[in-house]
N, C-alpha and C positions, 0 to 999 in steps of 0.2 A: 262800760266801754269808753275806752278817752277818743275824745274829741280828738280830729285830723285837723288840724292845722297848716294854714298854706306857709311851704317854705320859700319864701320870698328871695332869702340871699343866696340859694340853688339855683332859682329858677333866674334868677339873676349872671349870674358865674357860666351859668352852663351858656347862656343867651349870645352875652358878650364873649364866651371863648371861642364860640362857631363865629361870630361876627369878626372876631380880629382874625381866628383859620381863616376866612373865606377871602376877607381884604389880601392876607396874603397868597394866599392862594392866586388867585388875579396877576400874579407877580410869574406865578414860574407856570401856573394851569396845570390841565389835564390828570391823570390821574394820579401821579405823586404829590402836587397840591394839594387833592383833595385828602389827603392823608392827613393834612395838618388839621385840619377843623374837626375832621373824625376824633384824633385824637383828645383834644383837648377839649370838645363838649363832653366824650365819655368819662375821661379824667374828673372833671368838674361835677358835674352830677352824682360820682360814684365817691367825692371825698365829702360832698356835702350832705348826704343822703342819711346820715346818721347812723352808717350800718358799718359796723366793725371788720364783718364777711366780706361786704363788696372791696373795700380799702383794701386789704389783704389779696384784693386780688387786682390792684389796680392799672402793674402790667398786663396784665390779661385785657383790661378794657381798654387801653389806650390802647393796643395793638388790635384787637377787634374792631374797634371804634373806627381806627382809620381804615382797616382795609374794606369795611362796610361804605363807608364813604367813600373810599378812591372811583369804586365801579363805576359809577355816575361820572364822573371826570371826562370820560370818552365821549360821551353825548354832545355833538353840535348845535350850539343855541345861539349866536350870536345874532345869523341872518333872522331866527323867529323874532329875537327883539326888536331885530329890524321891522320884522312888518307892522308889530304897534305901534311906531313912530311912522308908515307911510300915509296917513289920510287916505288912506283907500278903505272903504269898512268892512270888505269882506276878509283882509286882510289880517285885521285892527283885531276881530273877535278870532279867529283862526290864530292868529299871533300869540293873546291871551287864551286860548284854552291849550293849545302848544305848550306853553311857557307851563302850563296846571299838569299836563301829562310827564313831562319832563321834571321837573319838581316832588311831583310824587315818586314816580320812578325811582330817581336819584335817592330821597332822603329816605324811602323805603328800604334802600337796601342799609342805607344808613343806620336806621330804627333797630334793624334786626341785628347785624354786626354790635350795636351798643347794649343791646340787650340780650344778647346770647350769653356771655360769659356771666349775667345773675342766674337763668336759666336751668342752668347745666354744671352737674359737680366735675369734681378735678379730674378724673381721669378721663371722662369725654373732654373736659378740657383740652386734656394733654395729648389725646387722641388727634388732636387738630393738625398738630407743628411736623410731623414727617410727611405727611400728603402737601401741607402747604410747602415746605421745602424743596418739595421734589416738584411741586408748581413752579418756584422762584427759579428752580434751577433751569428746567425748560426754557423759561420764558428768560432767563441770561440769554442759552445757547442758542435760541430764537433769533435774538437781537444780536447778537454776533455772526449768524449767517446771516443775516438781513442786510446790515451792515459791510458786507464783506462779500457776497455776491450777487446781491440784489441789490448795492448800494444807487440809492438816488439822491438829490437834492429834496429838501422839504418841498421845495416851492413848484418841483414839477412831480409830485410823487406818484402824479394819475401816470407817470411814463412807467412806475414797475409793474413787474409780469404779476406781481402781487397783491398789486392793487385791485380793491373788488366795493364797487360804491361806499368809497373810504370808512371800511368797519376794521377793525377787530377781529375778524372771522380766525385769524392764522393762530391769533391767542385762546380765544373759545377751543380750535384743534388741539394746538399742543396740551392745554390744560387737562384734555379728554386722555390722549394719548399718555402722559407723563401720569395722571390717576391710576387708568390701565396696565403702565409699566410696574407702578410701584404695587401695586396688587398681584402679577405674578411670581412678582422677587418676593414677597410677603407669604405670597399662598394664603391671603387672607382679602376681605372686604370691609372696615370698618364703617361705622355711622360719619366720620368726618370725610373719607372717602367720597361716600354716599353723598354728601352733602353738593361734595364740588363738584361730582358731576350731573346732579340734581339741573345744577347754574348754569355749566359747561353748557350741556345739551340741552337744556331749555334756550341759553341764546341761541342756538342755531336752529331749533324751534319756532322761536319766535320773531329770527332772521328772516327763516325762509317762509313763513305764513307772510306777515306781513310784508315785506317788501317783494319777494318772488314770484308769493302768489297773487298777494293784492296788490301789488304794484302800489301799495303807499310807503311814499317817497315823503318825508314829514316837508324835507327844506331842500332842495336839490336846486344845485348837484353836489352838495354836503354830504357829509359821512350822516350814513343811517343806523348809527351803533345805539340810535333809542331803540330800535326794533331789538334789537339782540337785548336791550338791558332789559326791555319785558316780559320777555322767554327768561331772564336772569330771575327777574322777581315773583314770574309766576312759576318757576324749578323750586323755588326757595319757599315759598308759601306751602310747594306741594307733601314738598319734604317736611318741613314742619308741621303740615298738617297728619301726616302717616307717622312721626312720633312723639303727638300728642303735645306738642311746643305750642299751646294755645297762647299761650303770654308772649311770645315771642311776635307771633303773627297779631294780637291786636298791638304793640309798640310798633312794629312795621307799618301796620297800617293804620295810625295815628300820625306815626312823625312823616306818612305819606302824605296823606293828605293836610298839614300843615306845612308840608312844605313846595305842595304844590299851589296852595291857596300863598304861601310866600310868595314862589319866584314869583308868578303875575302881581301880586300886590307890589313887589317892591320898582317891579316894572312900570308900573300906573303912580308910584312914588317919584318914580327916573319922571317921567313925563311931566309930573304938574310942576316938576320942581325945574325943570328945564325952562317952562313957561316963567320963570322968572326974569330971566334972562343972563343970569348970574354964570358965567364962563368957568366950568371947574371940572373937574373930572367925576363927572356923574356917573358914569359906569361904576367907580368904585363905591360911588354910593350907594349904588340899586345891587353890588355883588355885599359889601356888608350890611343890609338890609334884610338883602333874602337870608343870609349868616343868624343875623339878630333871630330870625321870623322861625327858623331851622330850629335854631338852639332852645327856643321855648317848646317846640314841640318834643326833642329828645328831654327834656325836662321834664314837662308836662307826663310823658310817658314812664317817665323812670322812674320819678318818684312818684305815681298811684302806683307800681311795681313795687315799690321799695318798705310799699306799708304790708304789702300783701302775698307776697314771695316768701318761703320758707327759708331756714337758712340755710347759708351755701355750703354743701358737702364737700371738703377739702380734704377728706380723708377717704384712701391711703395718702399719703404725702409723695407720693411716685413721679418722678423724673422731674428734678428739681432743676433740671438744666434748662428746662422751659420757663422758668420765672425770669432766668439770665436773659435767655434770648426775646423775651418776648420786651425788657429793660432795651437791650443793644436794640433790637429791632427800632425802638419806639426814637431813641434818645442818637444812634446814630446812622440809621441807615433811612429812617424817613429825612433825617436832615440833611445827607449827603445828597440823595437819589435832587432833595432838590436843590440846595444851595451851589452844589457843582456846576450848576449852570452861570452861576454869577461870574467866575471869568471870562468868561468868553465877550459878559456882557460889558466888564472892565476893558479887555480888550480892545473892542468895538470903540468903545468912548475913549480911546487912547490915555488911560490914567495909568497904565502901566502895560511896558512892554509884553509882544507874543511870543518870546523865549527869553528867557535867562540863562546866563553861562551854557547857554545850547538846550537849554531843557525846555518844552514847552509851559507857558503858565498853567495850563490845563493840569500837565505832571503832576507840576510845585503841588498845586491845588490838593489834589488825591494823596499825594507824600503825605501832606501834612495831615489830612484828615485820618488816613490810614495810620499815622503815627497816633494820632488822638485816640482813634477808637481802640487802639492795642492798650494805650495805657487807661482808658475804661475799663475794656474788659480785662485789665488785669488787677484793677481794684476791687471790679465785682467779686472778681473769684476771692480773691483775699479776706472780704468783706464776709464768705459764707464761711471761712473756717477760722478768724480771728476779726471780730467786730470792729471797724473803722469807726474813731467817736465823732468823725464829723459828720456820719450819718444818723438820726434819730433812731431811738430803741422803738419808738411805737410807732404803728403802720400810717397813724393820721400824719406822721411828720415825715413818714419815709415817700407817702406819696403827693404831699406838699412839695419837696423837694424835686422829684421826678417832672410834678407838672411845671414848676416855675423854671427849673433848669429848660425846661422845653419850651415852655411858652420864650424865656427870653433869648432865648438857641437863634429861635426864629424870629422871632422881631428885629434881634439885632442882623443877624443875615438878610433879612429882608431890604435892611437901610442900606447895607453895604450895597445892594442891589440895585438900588436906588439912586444912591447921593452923586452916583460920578454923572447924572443925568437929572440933578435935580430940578423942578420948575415948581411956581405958588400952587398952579394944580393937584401936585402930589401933598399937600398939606391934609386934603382928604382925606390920604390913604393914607402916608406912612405917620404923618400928623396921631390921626384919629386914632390908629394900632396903636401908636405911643402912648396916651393916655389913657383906652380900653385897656391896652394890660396892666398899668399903673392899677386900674383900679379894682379887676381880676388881682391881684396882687394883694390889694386892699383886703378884700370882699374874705380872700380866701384865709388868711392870715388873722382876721378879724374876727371872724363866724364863726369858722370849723368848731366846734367842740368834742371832746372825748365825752358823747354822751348815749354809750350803750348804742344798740343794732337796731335801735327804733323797735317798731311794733312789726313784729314777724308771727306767721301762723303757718302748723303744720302741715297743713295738706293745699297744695296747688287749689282744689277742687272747692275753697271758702269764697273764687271770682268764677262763676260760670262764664268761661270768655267766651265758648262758641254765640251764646247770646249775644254778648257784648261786641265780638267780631260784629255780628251782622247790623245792631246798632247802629255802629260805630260809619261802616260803609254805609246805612243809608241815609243817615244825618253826612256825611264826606263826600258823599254825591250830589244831594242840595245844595249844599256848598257851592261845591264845585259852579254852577249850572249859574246859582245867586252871583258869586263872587267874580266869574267871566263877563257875566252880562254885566257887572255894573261898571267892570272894568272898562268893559268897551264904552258903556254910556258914556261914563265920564268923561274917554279919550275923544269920543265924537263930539264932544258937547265945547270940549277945551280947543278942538285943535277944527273941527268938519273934516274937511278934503285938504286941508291944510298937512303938508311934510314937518313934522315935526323939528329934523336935525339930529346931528348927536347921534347918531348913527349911517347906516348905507339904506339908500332907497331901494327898498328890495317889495314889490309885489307877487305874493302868492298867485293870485287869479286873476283873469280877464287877456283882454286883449294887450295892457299893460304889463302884464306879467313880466318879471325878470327871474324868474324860476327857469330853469333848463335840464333837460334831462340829456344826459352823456350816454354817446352813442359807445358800445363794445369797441377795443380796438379789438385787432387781429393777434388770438393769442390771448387774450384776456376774459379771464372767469364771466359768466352770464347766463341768464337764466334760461 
């Protein structure tokens, strides 16, 4: 039996590409952000894995990748940071085990999105893309009536008739609704179907348990869309566990709890390093920290995956239109969804007017993107019926190409984003991205080899996971319990009753409390 060897420049690659996603991410947030790190830890792990299967299918990961990691995006955690930084202790340990619940949460769904397309052969694959579609379409038409008769300002959104303890609720709906439509126009029920509304209604599941009936309100009066994302990831476990995705459920809940033992670690990194006294933008430090902390754990899981997963069944070769879109997806609409914010931000800093020749920048903006993406996808198509030579013949070079066109997509959008508002602070972020991808660029260029599918074996059944699940969770709950409590020591030991800074003074409990709970108006959703 050959010896397992750690792969060091994986687990490297994958580390720092969630570390520079996350830095930028910080830039635009929520859940189109989070699309950027998804993608490019999956990217990364899946070119360096040694597996010839997974590369071949490496659109599939980068578009899994990221939407696994978007769902987490919605999640309000700023005010929890907050309570680590108040010197109050009840606060301080409540803060940090928040930060563990949220962190797991998030990269869980993350874990499973990266690790579903090893999983599962082509035609469940391909099963995915018309339910998801008819997701994206909802959720347009959503935002266009939203927009257009519920329009409000961000800044007083609690005034729409919509508004319901700032969740998600209306997208968990339509998601339900838009499944159920495309199911009677099918006269069918697929396993990806099944999937999403597995998610669907587990968030409203785990909406209404927690916050309806328990009345836990994690940070209030913040959006409570962690309650919904736990109904998300306990739908998603259930489903996997009903068709026997045992590999899938322990990478979930591996890159869960590594990446809830992140966010707080990196948050107890923000603090000691504050007490420096050194003036800089630490927030983007403690965001590409937890990125770094992230990215070893999709690592970590992918490749014990990557020695132990059979190979990937690609055949029948069916519906070849999903490799295109799952390419457009990755390379132009997670880049637009978020860089088309950046005029607005141009605007703001007066680097360039808010029309031209009559046309809004916003317009220009979209023209040009829109022009871009048509002469994409009109090389791809060209690309399938006569071979373009600037693209490589072999999959390691086709998806070298993919990831670094994306990786520098976004870095360099990021700085545009950036520069018209630059100060020494941002040297953190767009600084540190700068040279993280230089060396992502490095690593991957350097490393990769055409060296066979690594050691693959034919039956799933060679990793007893339910074992290992259970393992796994009680060693991730130790954890947990270890890594909160030292968290707090530490912070009480650095700061006492001392306000740390560098954030909003916000207390959880006591007579000090700045937590508030919003009263219904009239007309408005409530329990």
């Amino acid at each position: 039996m050959r010896t397992t060897r750690l792969n060091t420049p994986a687990i490297w690659l994958t580390a720092l590409s969630l570390s520079i996603g996350w830095g930028i991410r910080g830039n635009f947030g929520h859940e189109f952000g989070a699309m950027v790190p998804g993608a490019l830890a999956a990217m990364a792990v899946a070119l360096l894995s040694g597996r010839e299967d997974w590369r071949k299918r490496i659109a599939y990961f980068a578009m899994f990748g990221a939407l696994g990691w978007s769902f987490g995006g919605s999640i309000s955690y700023m005010q929890v940071i907050a309570y680590t930084h108040s010197g109050h202790s009840l606060s301080v340990i409540y803060g940090f085990a928040s930060l563990f619940v949220i962190g797991f949460l998030w990269a869980a769904m993350g874990g499973a999105g990266t690790a579903l397309p090893a999983a599962i052969d082509r035609k469940q694959m391909a099963e995915f893309f018309p339910p998801l579609i008819a997701v994206f379409i909802a959720w347009v038409l959503q935002e266009i009536l939203e927009n257009t008769i519920f329009a409000v300002d961000s800044q007083y959104r609690q005034q729409s008739p919509l508004y319901w303890y700032d969740s998600d609720w209306l997208a968990a709906l339509t998601a339900i609704g838009a499944i159920l439509i495309l199911a009677a126009i099918r006269r069918r029920f697929d396993r990806a179907s099944s999937l999403i509304l597995h998610m669907a209604v587990g968030w409203w599941v785990g909406f209404a348990l927690l916050v309806l009936v328990l009345g836990w309100r994690m940070t209030p009066p913040r959006g409570d869309n962690w309650a919904g994302c736990a109904g998300m990831v306990a739908g998603m476990l259930f489903y996997f566990q009903r068709h026997k995705l045992g590999d899938v459920i322990w990478a979930s809940v591996v890159t869960g709890f590594i990446g809830g033992f992140g966010f707080a670690t990196a948050t107890l990194f923000k603090l000691i390093a504050v007490k420096t006294g050194w003036n800089t933008n630490w927030h983007s430090v403690l965001e590409q920290t937890y990125g770094f902390i992230n990215g070893a754990g999709v690592a970590v899981a992918m490749l014990f995956l990557s020695k132990r997963l059979p190979r990937a069944n690609d055949e029948p070769a069916e519906r070849r239109w999903t490799d295109l879109f799952a390419i457009a997806f990755t390379l132009l609409l997670i880049t637009w969804l978020n860089l088309s914010k950046n005029p607005e931000r141009w605007v703001k800093a007066k680097t360039i007017p808010e029309a031209m020749a009559g046309i809004p920048t916003q317009l220009w903006f979209d023209l040009a993107y829109l022009s871009l993406a048509a002469a994409v996808i009109w090389l791809m198509i060209t690309h399938t019926r006569r071979a373009l030579p600037f693209i490589p013949a072999n999959w390691l070079g086709k998806g070298q190409l993919l990831y670094l066109a994306f990786l520098w997509w976004m870095v360099v959008g990021n700085f545009e984003r950036a520069v018209v508002s630059f100060t020494p602070q941002r040297l953190v972020t767009e600084g540190v991205v700068f040279l993280n991808a230089l060396i992502c660029t490095l690593l991957l260029l350097l490393t990769a080899r055409e060296d066979g599918e690594g050691r693959t074996f034919d039956q799933k059944q060679s990793v007893d996971f339910p074992a290992l699940i259970k393992k796994t969770v009680a060693a991730g709950v130790i954890a947990m319990v270890v890594s909160v409590a030292a968290d707090w020591g530490i912070v009480r030991a650095i700061y006492g009753d001392t306000f740390a800074g560098f954030a909003g003074k916000h207390i959880r409990f006591g007579p000090g409390a700045t937590a508030i709970t919003e009263k219904p108006r009239e007309g408005q959703p409530h329990p």
